[in-house]
N, C-alpha and C positions, 0 to 999 in steps of 0.2 A: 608615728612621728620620729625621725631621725634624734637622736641622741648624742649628747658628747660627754664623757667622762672628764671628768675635772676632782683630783684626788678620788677620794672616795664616795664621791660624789656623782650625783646623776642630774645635767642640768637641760630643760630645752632649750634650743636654739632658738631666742626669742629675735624679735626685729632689733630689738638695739644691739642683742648679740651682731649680729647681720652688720650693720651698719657699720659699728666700730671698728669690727676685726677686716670686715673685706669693704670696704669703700670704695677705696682706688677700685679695684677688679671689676667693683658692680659699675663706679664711671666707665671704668675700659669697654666694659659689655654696653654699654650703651653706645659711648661710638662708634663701634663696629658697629651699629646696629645704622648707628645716622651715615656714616662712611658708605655703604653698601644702597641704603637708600633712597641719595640723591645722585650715586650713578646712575643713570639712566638703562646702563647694559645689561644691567640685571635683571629685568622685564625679558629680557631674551634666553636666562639661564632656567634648568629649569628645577636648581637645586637654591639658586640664590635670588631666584623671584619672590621668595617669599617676603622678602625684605621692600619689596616696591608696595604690598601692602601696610605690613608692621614696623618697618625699620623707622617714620615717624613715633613713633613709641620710644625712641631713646631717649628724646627730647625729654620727656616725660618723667621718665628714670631721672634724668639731669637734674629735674625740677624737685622731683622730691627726696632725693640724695641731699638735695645743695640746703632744701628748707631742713630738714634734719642736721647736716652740719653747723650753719647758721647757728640751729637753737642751741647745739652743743658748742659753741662759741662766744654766745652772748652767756651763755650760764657760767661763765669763768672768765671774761673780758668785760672791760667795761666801753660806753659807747664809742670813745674814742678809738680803742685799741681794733674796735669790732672794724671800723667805717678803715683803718688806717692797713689794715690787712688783707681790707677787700681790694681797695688802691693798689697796695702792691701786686697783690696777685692778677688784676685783670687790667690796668692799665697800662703796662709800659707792652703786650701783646696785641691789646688794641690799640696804642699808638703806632705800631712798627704796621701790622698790617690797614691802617689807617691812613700810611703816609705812603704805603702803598699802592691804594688805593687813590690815591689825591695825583702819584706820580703819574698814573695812566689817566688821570682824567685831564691832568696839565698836557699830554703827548695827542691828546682827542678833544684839544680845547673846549672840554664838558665841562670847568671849574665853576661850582654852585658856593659862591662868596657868599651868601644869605646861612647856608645849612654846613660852611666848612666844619666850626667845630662839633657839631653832633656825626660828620660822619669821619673824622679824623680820630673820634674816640669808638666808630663802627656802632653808632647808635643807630646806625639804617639797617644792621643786622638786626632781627626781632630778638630771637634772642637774649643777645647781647643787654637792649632794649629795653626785655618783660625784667633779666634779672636784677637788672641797674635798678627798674621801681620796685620791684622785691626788695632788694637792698636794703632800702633808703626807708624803707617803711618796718624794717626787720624787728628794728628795738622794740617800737609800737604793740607790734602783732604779736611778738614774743611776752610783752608784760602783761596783753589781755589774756593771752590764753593761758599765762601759768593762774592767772587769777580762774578761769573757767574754760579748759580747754578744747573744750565740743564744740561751745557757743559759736564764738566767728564762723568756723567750716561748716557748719548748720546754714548758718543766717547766708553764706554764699551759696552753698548748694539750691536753696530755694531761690533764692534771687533769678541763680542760674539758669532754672528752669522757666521763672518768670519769661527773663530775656531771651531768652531762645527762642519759648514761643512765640512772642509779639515780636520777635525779629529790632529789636531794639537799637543793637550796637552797627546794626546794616550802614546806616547814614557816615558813620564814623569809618567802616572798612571800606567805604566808594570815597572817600576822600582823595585826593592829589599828595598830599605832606603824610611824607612817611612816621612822623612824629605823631600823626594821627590814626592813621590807616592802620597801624601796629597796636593800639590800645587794646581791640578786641582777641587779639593774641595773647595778651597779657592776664586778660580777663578769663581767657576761657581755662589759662593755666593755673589761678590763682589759688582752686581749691586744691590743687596735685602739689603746689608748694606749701600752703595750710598742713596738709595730711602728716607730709614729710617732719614740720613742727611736732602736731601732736603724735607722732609715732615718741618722738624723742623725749617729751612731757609724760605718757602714758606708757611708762616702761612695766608693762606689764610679764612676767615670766610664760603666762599663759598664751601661746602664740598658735595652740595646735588653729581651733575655731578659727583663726582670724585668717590662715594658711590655706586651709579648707573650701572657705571663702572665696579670697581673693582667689584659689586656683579655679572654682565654678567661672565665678564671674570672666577669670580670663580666655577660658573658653567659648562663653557664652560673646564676649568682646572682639576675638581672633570669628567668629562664626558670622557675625556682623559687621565687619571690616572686607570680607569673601563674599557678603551679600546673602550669606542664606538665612542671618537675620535682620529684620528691619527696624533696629535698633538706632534712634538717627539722634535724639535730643538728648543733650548732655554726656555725651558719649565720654566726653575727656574725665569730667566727673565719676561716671562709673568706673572706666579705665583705670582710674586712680585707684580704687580699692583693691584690685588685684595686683598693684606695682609692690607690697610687701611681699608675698607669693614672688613674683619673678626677683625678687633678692633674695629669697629662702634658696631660691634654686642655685640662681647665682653663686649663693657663699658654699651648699650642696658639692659644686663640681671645683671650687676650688678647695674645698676640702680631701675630696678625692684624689687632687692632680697637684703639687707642686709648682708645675710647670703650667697647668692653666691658671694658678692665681699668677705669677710671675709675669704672665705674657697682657694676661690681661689690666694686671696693675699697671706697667709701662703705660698703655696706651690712660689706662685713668690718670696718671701722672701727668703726661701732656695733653687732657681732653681740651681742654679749652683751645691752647694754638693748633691743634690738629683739625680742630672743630672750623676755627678763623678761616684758616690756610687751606685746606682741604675746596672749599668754594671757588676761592678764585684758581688752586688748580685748576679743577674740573670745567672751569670758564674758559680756561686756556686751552685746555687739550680737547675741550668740544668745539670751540671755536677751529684748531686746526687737527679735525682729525684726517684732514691726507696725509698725515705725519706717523699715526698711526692707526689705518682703518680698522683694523680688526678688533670688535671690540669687547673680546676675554682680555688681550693685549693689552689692550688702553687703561682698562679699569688698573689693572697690575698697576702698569707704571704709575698713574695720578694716583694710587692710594702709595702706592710708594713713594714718590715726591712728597707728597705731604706731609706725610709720617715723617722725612729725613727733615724735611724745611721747618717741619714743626718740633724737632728733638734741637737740630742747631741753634736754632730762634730763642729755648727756651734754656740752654745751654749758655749761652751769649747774654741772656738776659740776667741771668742763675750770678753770674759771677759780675756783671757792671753791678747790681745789687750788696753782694757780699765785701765788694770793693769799695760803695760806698758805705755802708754800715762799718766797716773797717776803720775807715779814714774820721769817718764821724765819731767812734768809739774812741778813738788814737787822740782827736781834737779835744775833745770832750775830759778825757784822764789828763792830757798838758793843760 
């Protein structure tokens, strides 16, 4: 087990070590991971195809970085400050790509007056979506589990497997209203944002076992994703237990490089617009790829647009913020 010195001291690198010191990096590594597989060209490459099997797995990382944060939030905030921090941070991003979104649908006279404000705030993104009821339920889940923190992510896990097999949440994902059709999304992530809590709760030093672990199972995960195993019920579930392992690795190589935690923090910095933005590029540039056929070319440029759209966006955003917090501080001392 890797090691880091600290005076004279010898500490392992447990998962909350992990989480604190490189976060951003492990988000960044996650959207490259999502960036690369909803290009579709990548199925063509044959170094970056791998990504059209596991690059949904970033999501994943997302889910249980953000339940980890969360609980390291609500342990030092209280609920208001908690709910008032989430607003800032993910609402003036989904309203901008929101109204975006509302622009082309006014240009394609598609405007759905019933569901404008759910998709004005990009709740028809699942995503978006699962983490908004995450959210909203954070305080809750966070007070049971410091009270018994196995209990809930037990009692999901088995549910889990309940509904998997009698096919339960099916009625709900053939529905028409995306408000509904997305619930089993939410569902199937819940115990990946559980985990992420109790890593944060159960700070334990002892992290060799749990590394070991998760790095079996994520092989055994990546083997069943390539089909050579028939591993089909609860996959997200088990998946989950190997997502501390792919952060050990994570903080692993940005220990060794400077310049990959740096590059990779950037992109965790703007996961979220990047994540928003990145879709409707890639809407745009599949829609007219006579524009640009070839498609190594293509992927370049819409991950590059997105990336600039999404650093200005968040840029723009950074300072109309700072501007009002200013002017309210200024108000507030007069």
């Amino acid at each position: 087990m890797k090691r880091e010195l600290d005076g004279n001291n010898v500490k392992i690198i447990d998962i909350y070590s992990c989480e604190s010191k490189y976060r951003s990096a492990i988000m960044g590594f996650a959207t490259i991971m999502i960036l690369f597989f909803h290009q579709y060209a990548v199925s063509d490459s044959i170094i970056l195809s791998v990504f059209s099997h596991i690059g949904h797995w970033g999501v994943d990382i997302f889910l249980f970085v953000s339940g980890f944060g969360i609980a390291h939030s609500l342990s030092k905030n209280t609920k208001v400050v908690f709910f008032l921090n989430r607003l800032k941070k993910m609402l003036p991003i989904c309203l901008v790509v929101g109204l975006f979104g509302l622009t082309i649908d006014i240009l394609h006279r598609e405007v759905d007056l019933v569901n404008l404000v759910p998709r004005l705030l990009c709740l028809d993104n699942w995503y978006v979506y699962t983490i908004s009821i995450y959210y909203i339920l954070s305080p809750y889940l966070f007070k049971i589990m410091k009270w018994k923190a196995w209990v809930l992510p037990s009692v999901v896990v088995v549910l889990s497997v309940f509904i998997s097999v009698f096919s339960l949440l099916q009625p709900l994902s053939e529905s028409t209203h995306f408000l509904v059709n997305k619930l089993p999304w939410a569902w199937d992530r819940f115990f990946i944002y559980l985990l992420g809590i109790y890593c944060f709760l159960k700070r334990s030093p002892k992290s060799s076992l749990l590394y070991i672990i998760g790095g079996i199972v994520f092989v055994l995960v990546v083997l069943a994703q390539y089909k050579v195993l028939p591993i089909t019920h609860c996959r997200l579930q088990v998946l989950a237990i190997s997502i501390p392992f792919v952060c050990y690795v994570i903080s692993l190589l940005c220990r060794l490089s400077t310049f990959i935690e740096n590059a990779l923090s950037f992109f965790g910095k703007h996961s979220l617009s990047i994540f928003l933005l990145h879709l409707i590029v890639y809407s745009i540039g599949e829609n007219h790829m006579v524009l640009i056929p070839h498609n190594g070319l293509r992927l370049f440029v819409e991950i590059t647009v997105a990336i600039i759209l999404a650093t200005i966006i968040d840029m723009i955003i950074n300072k109309v913020l700072s501007f009002i917090c200013a002017k309210h501080e200024k108000e507030s001392s007069d």
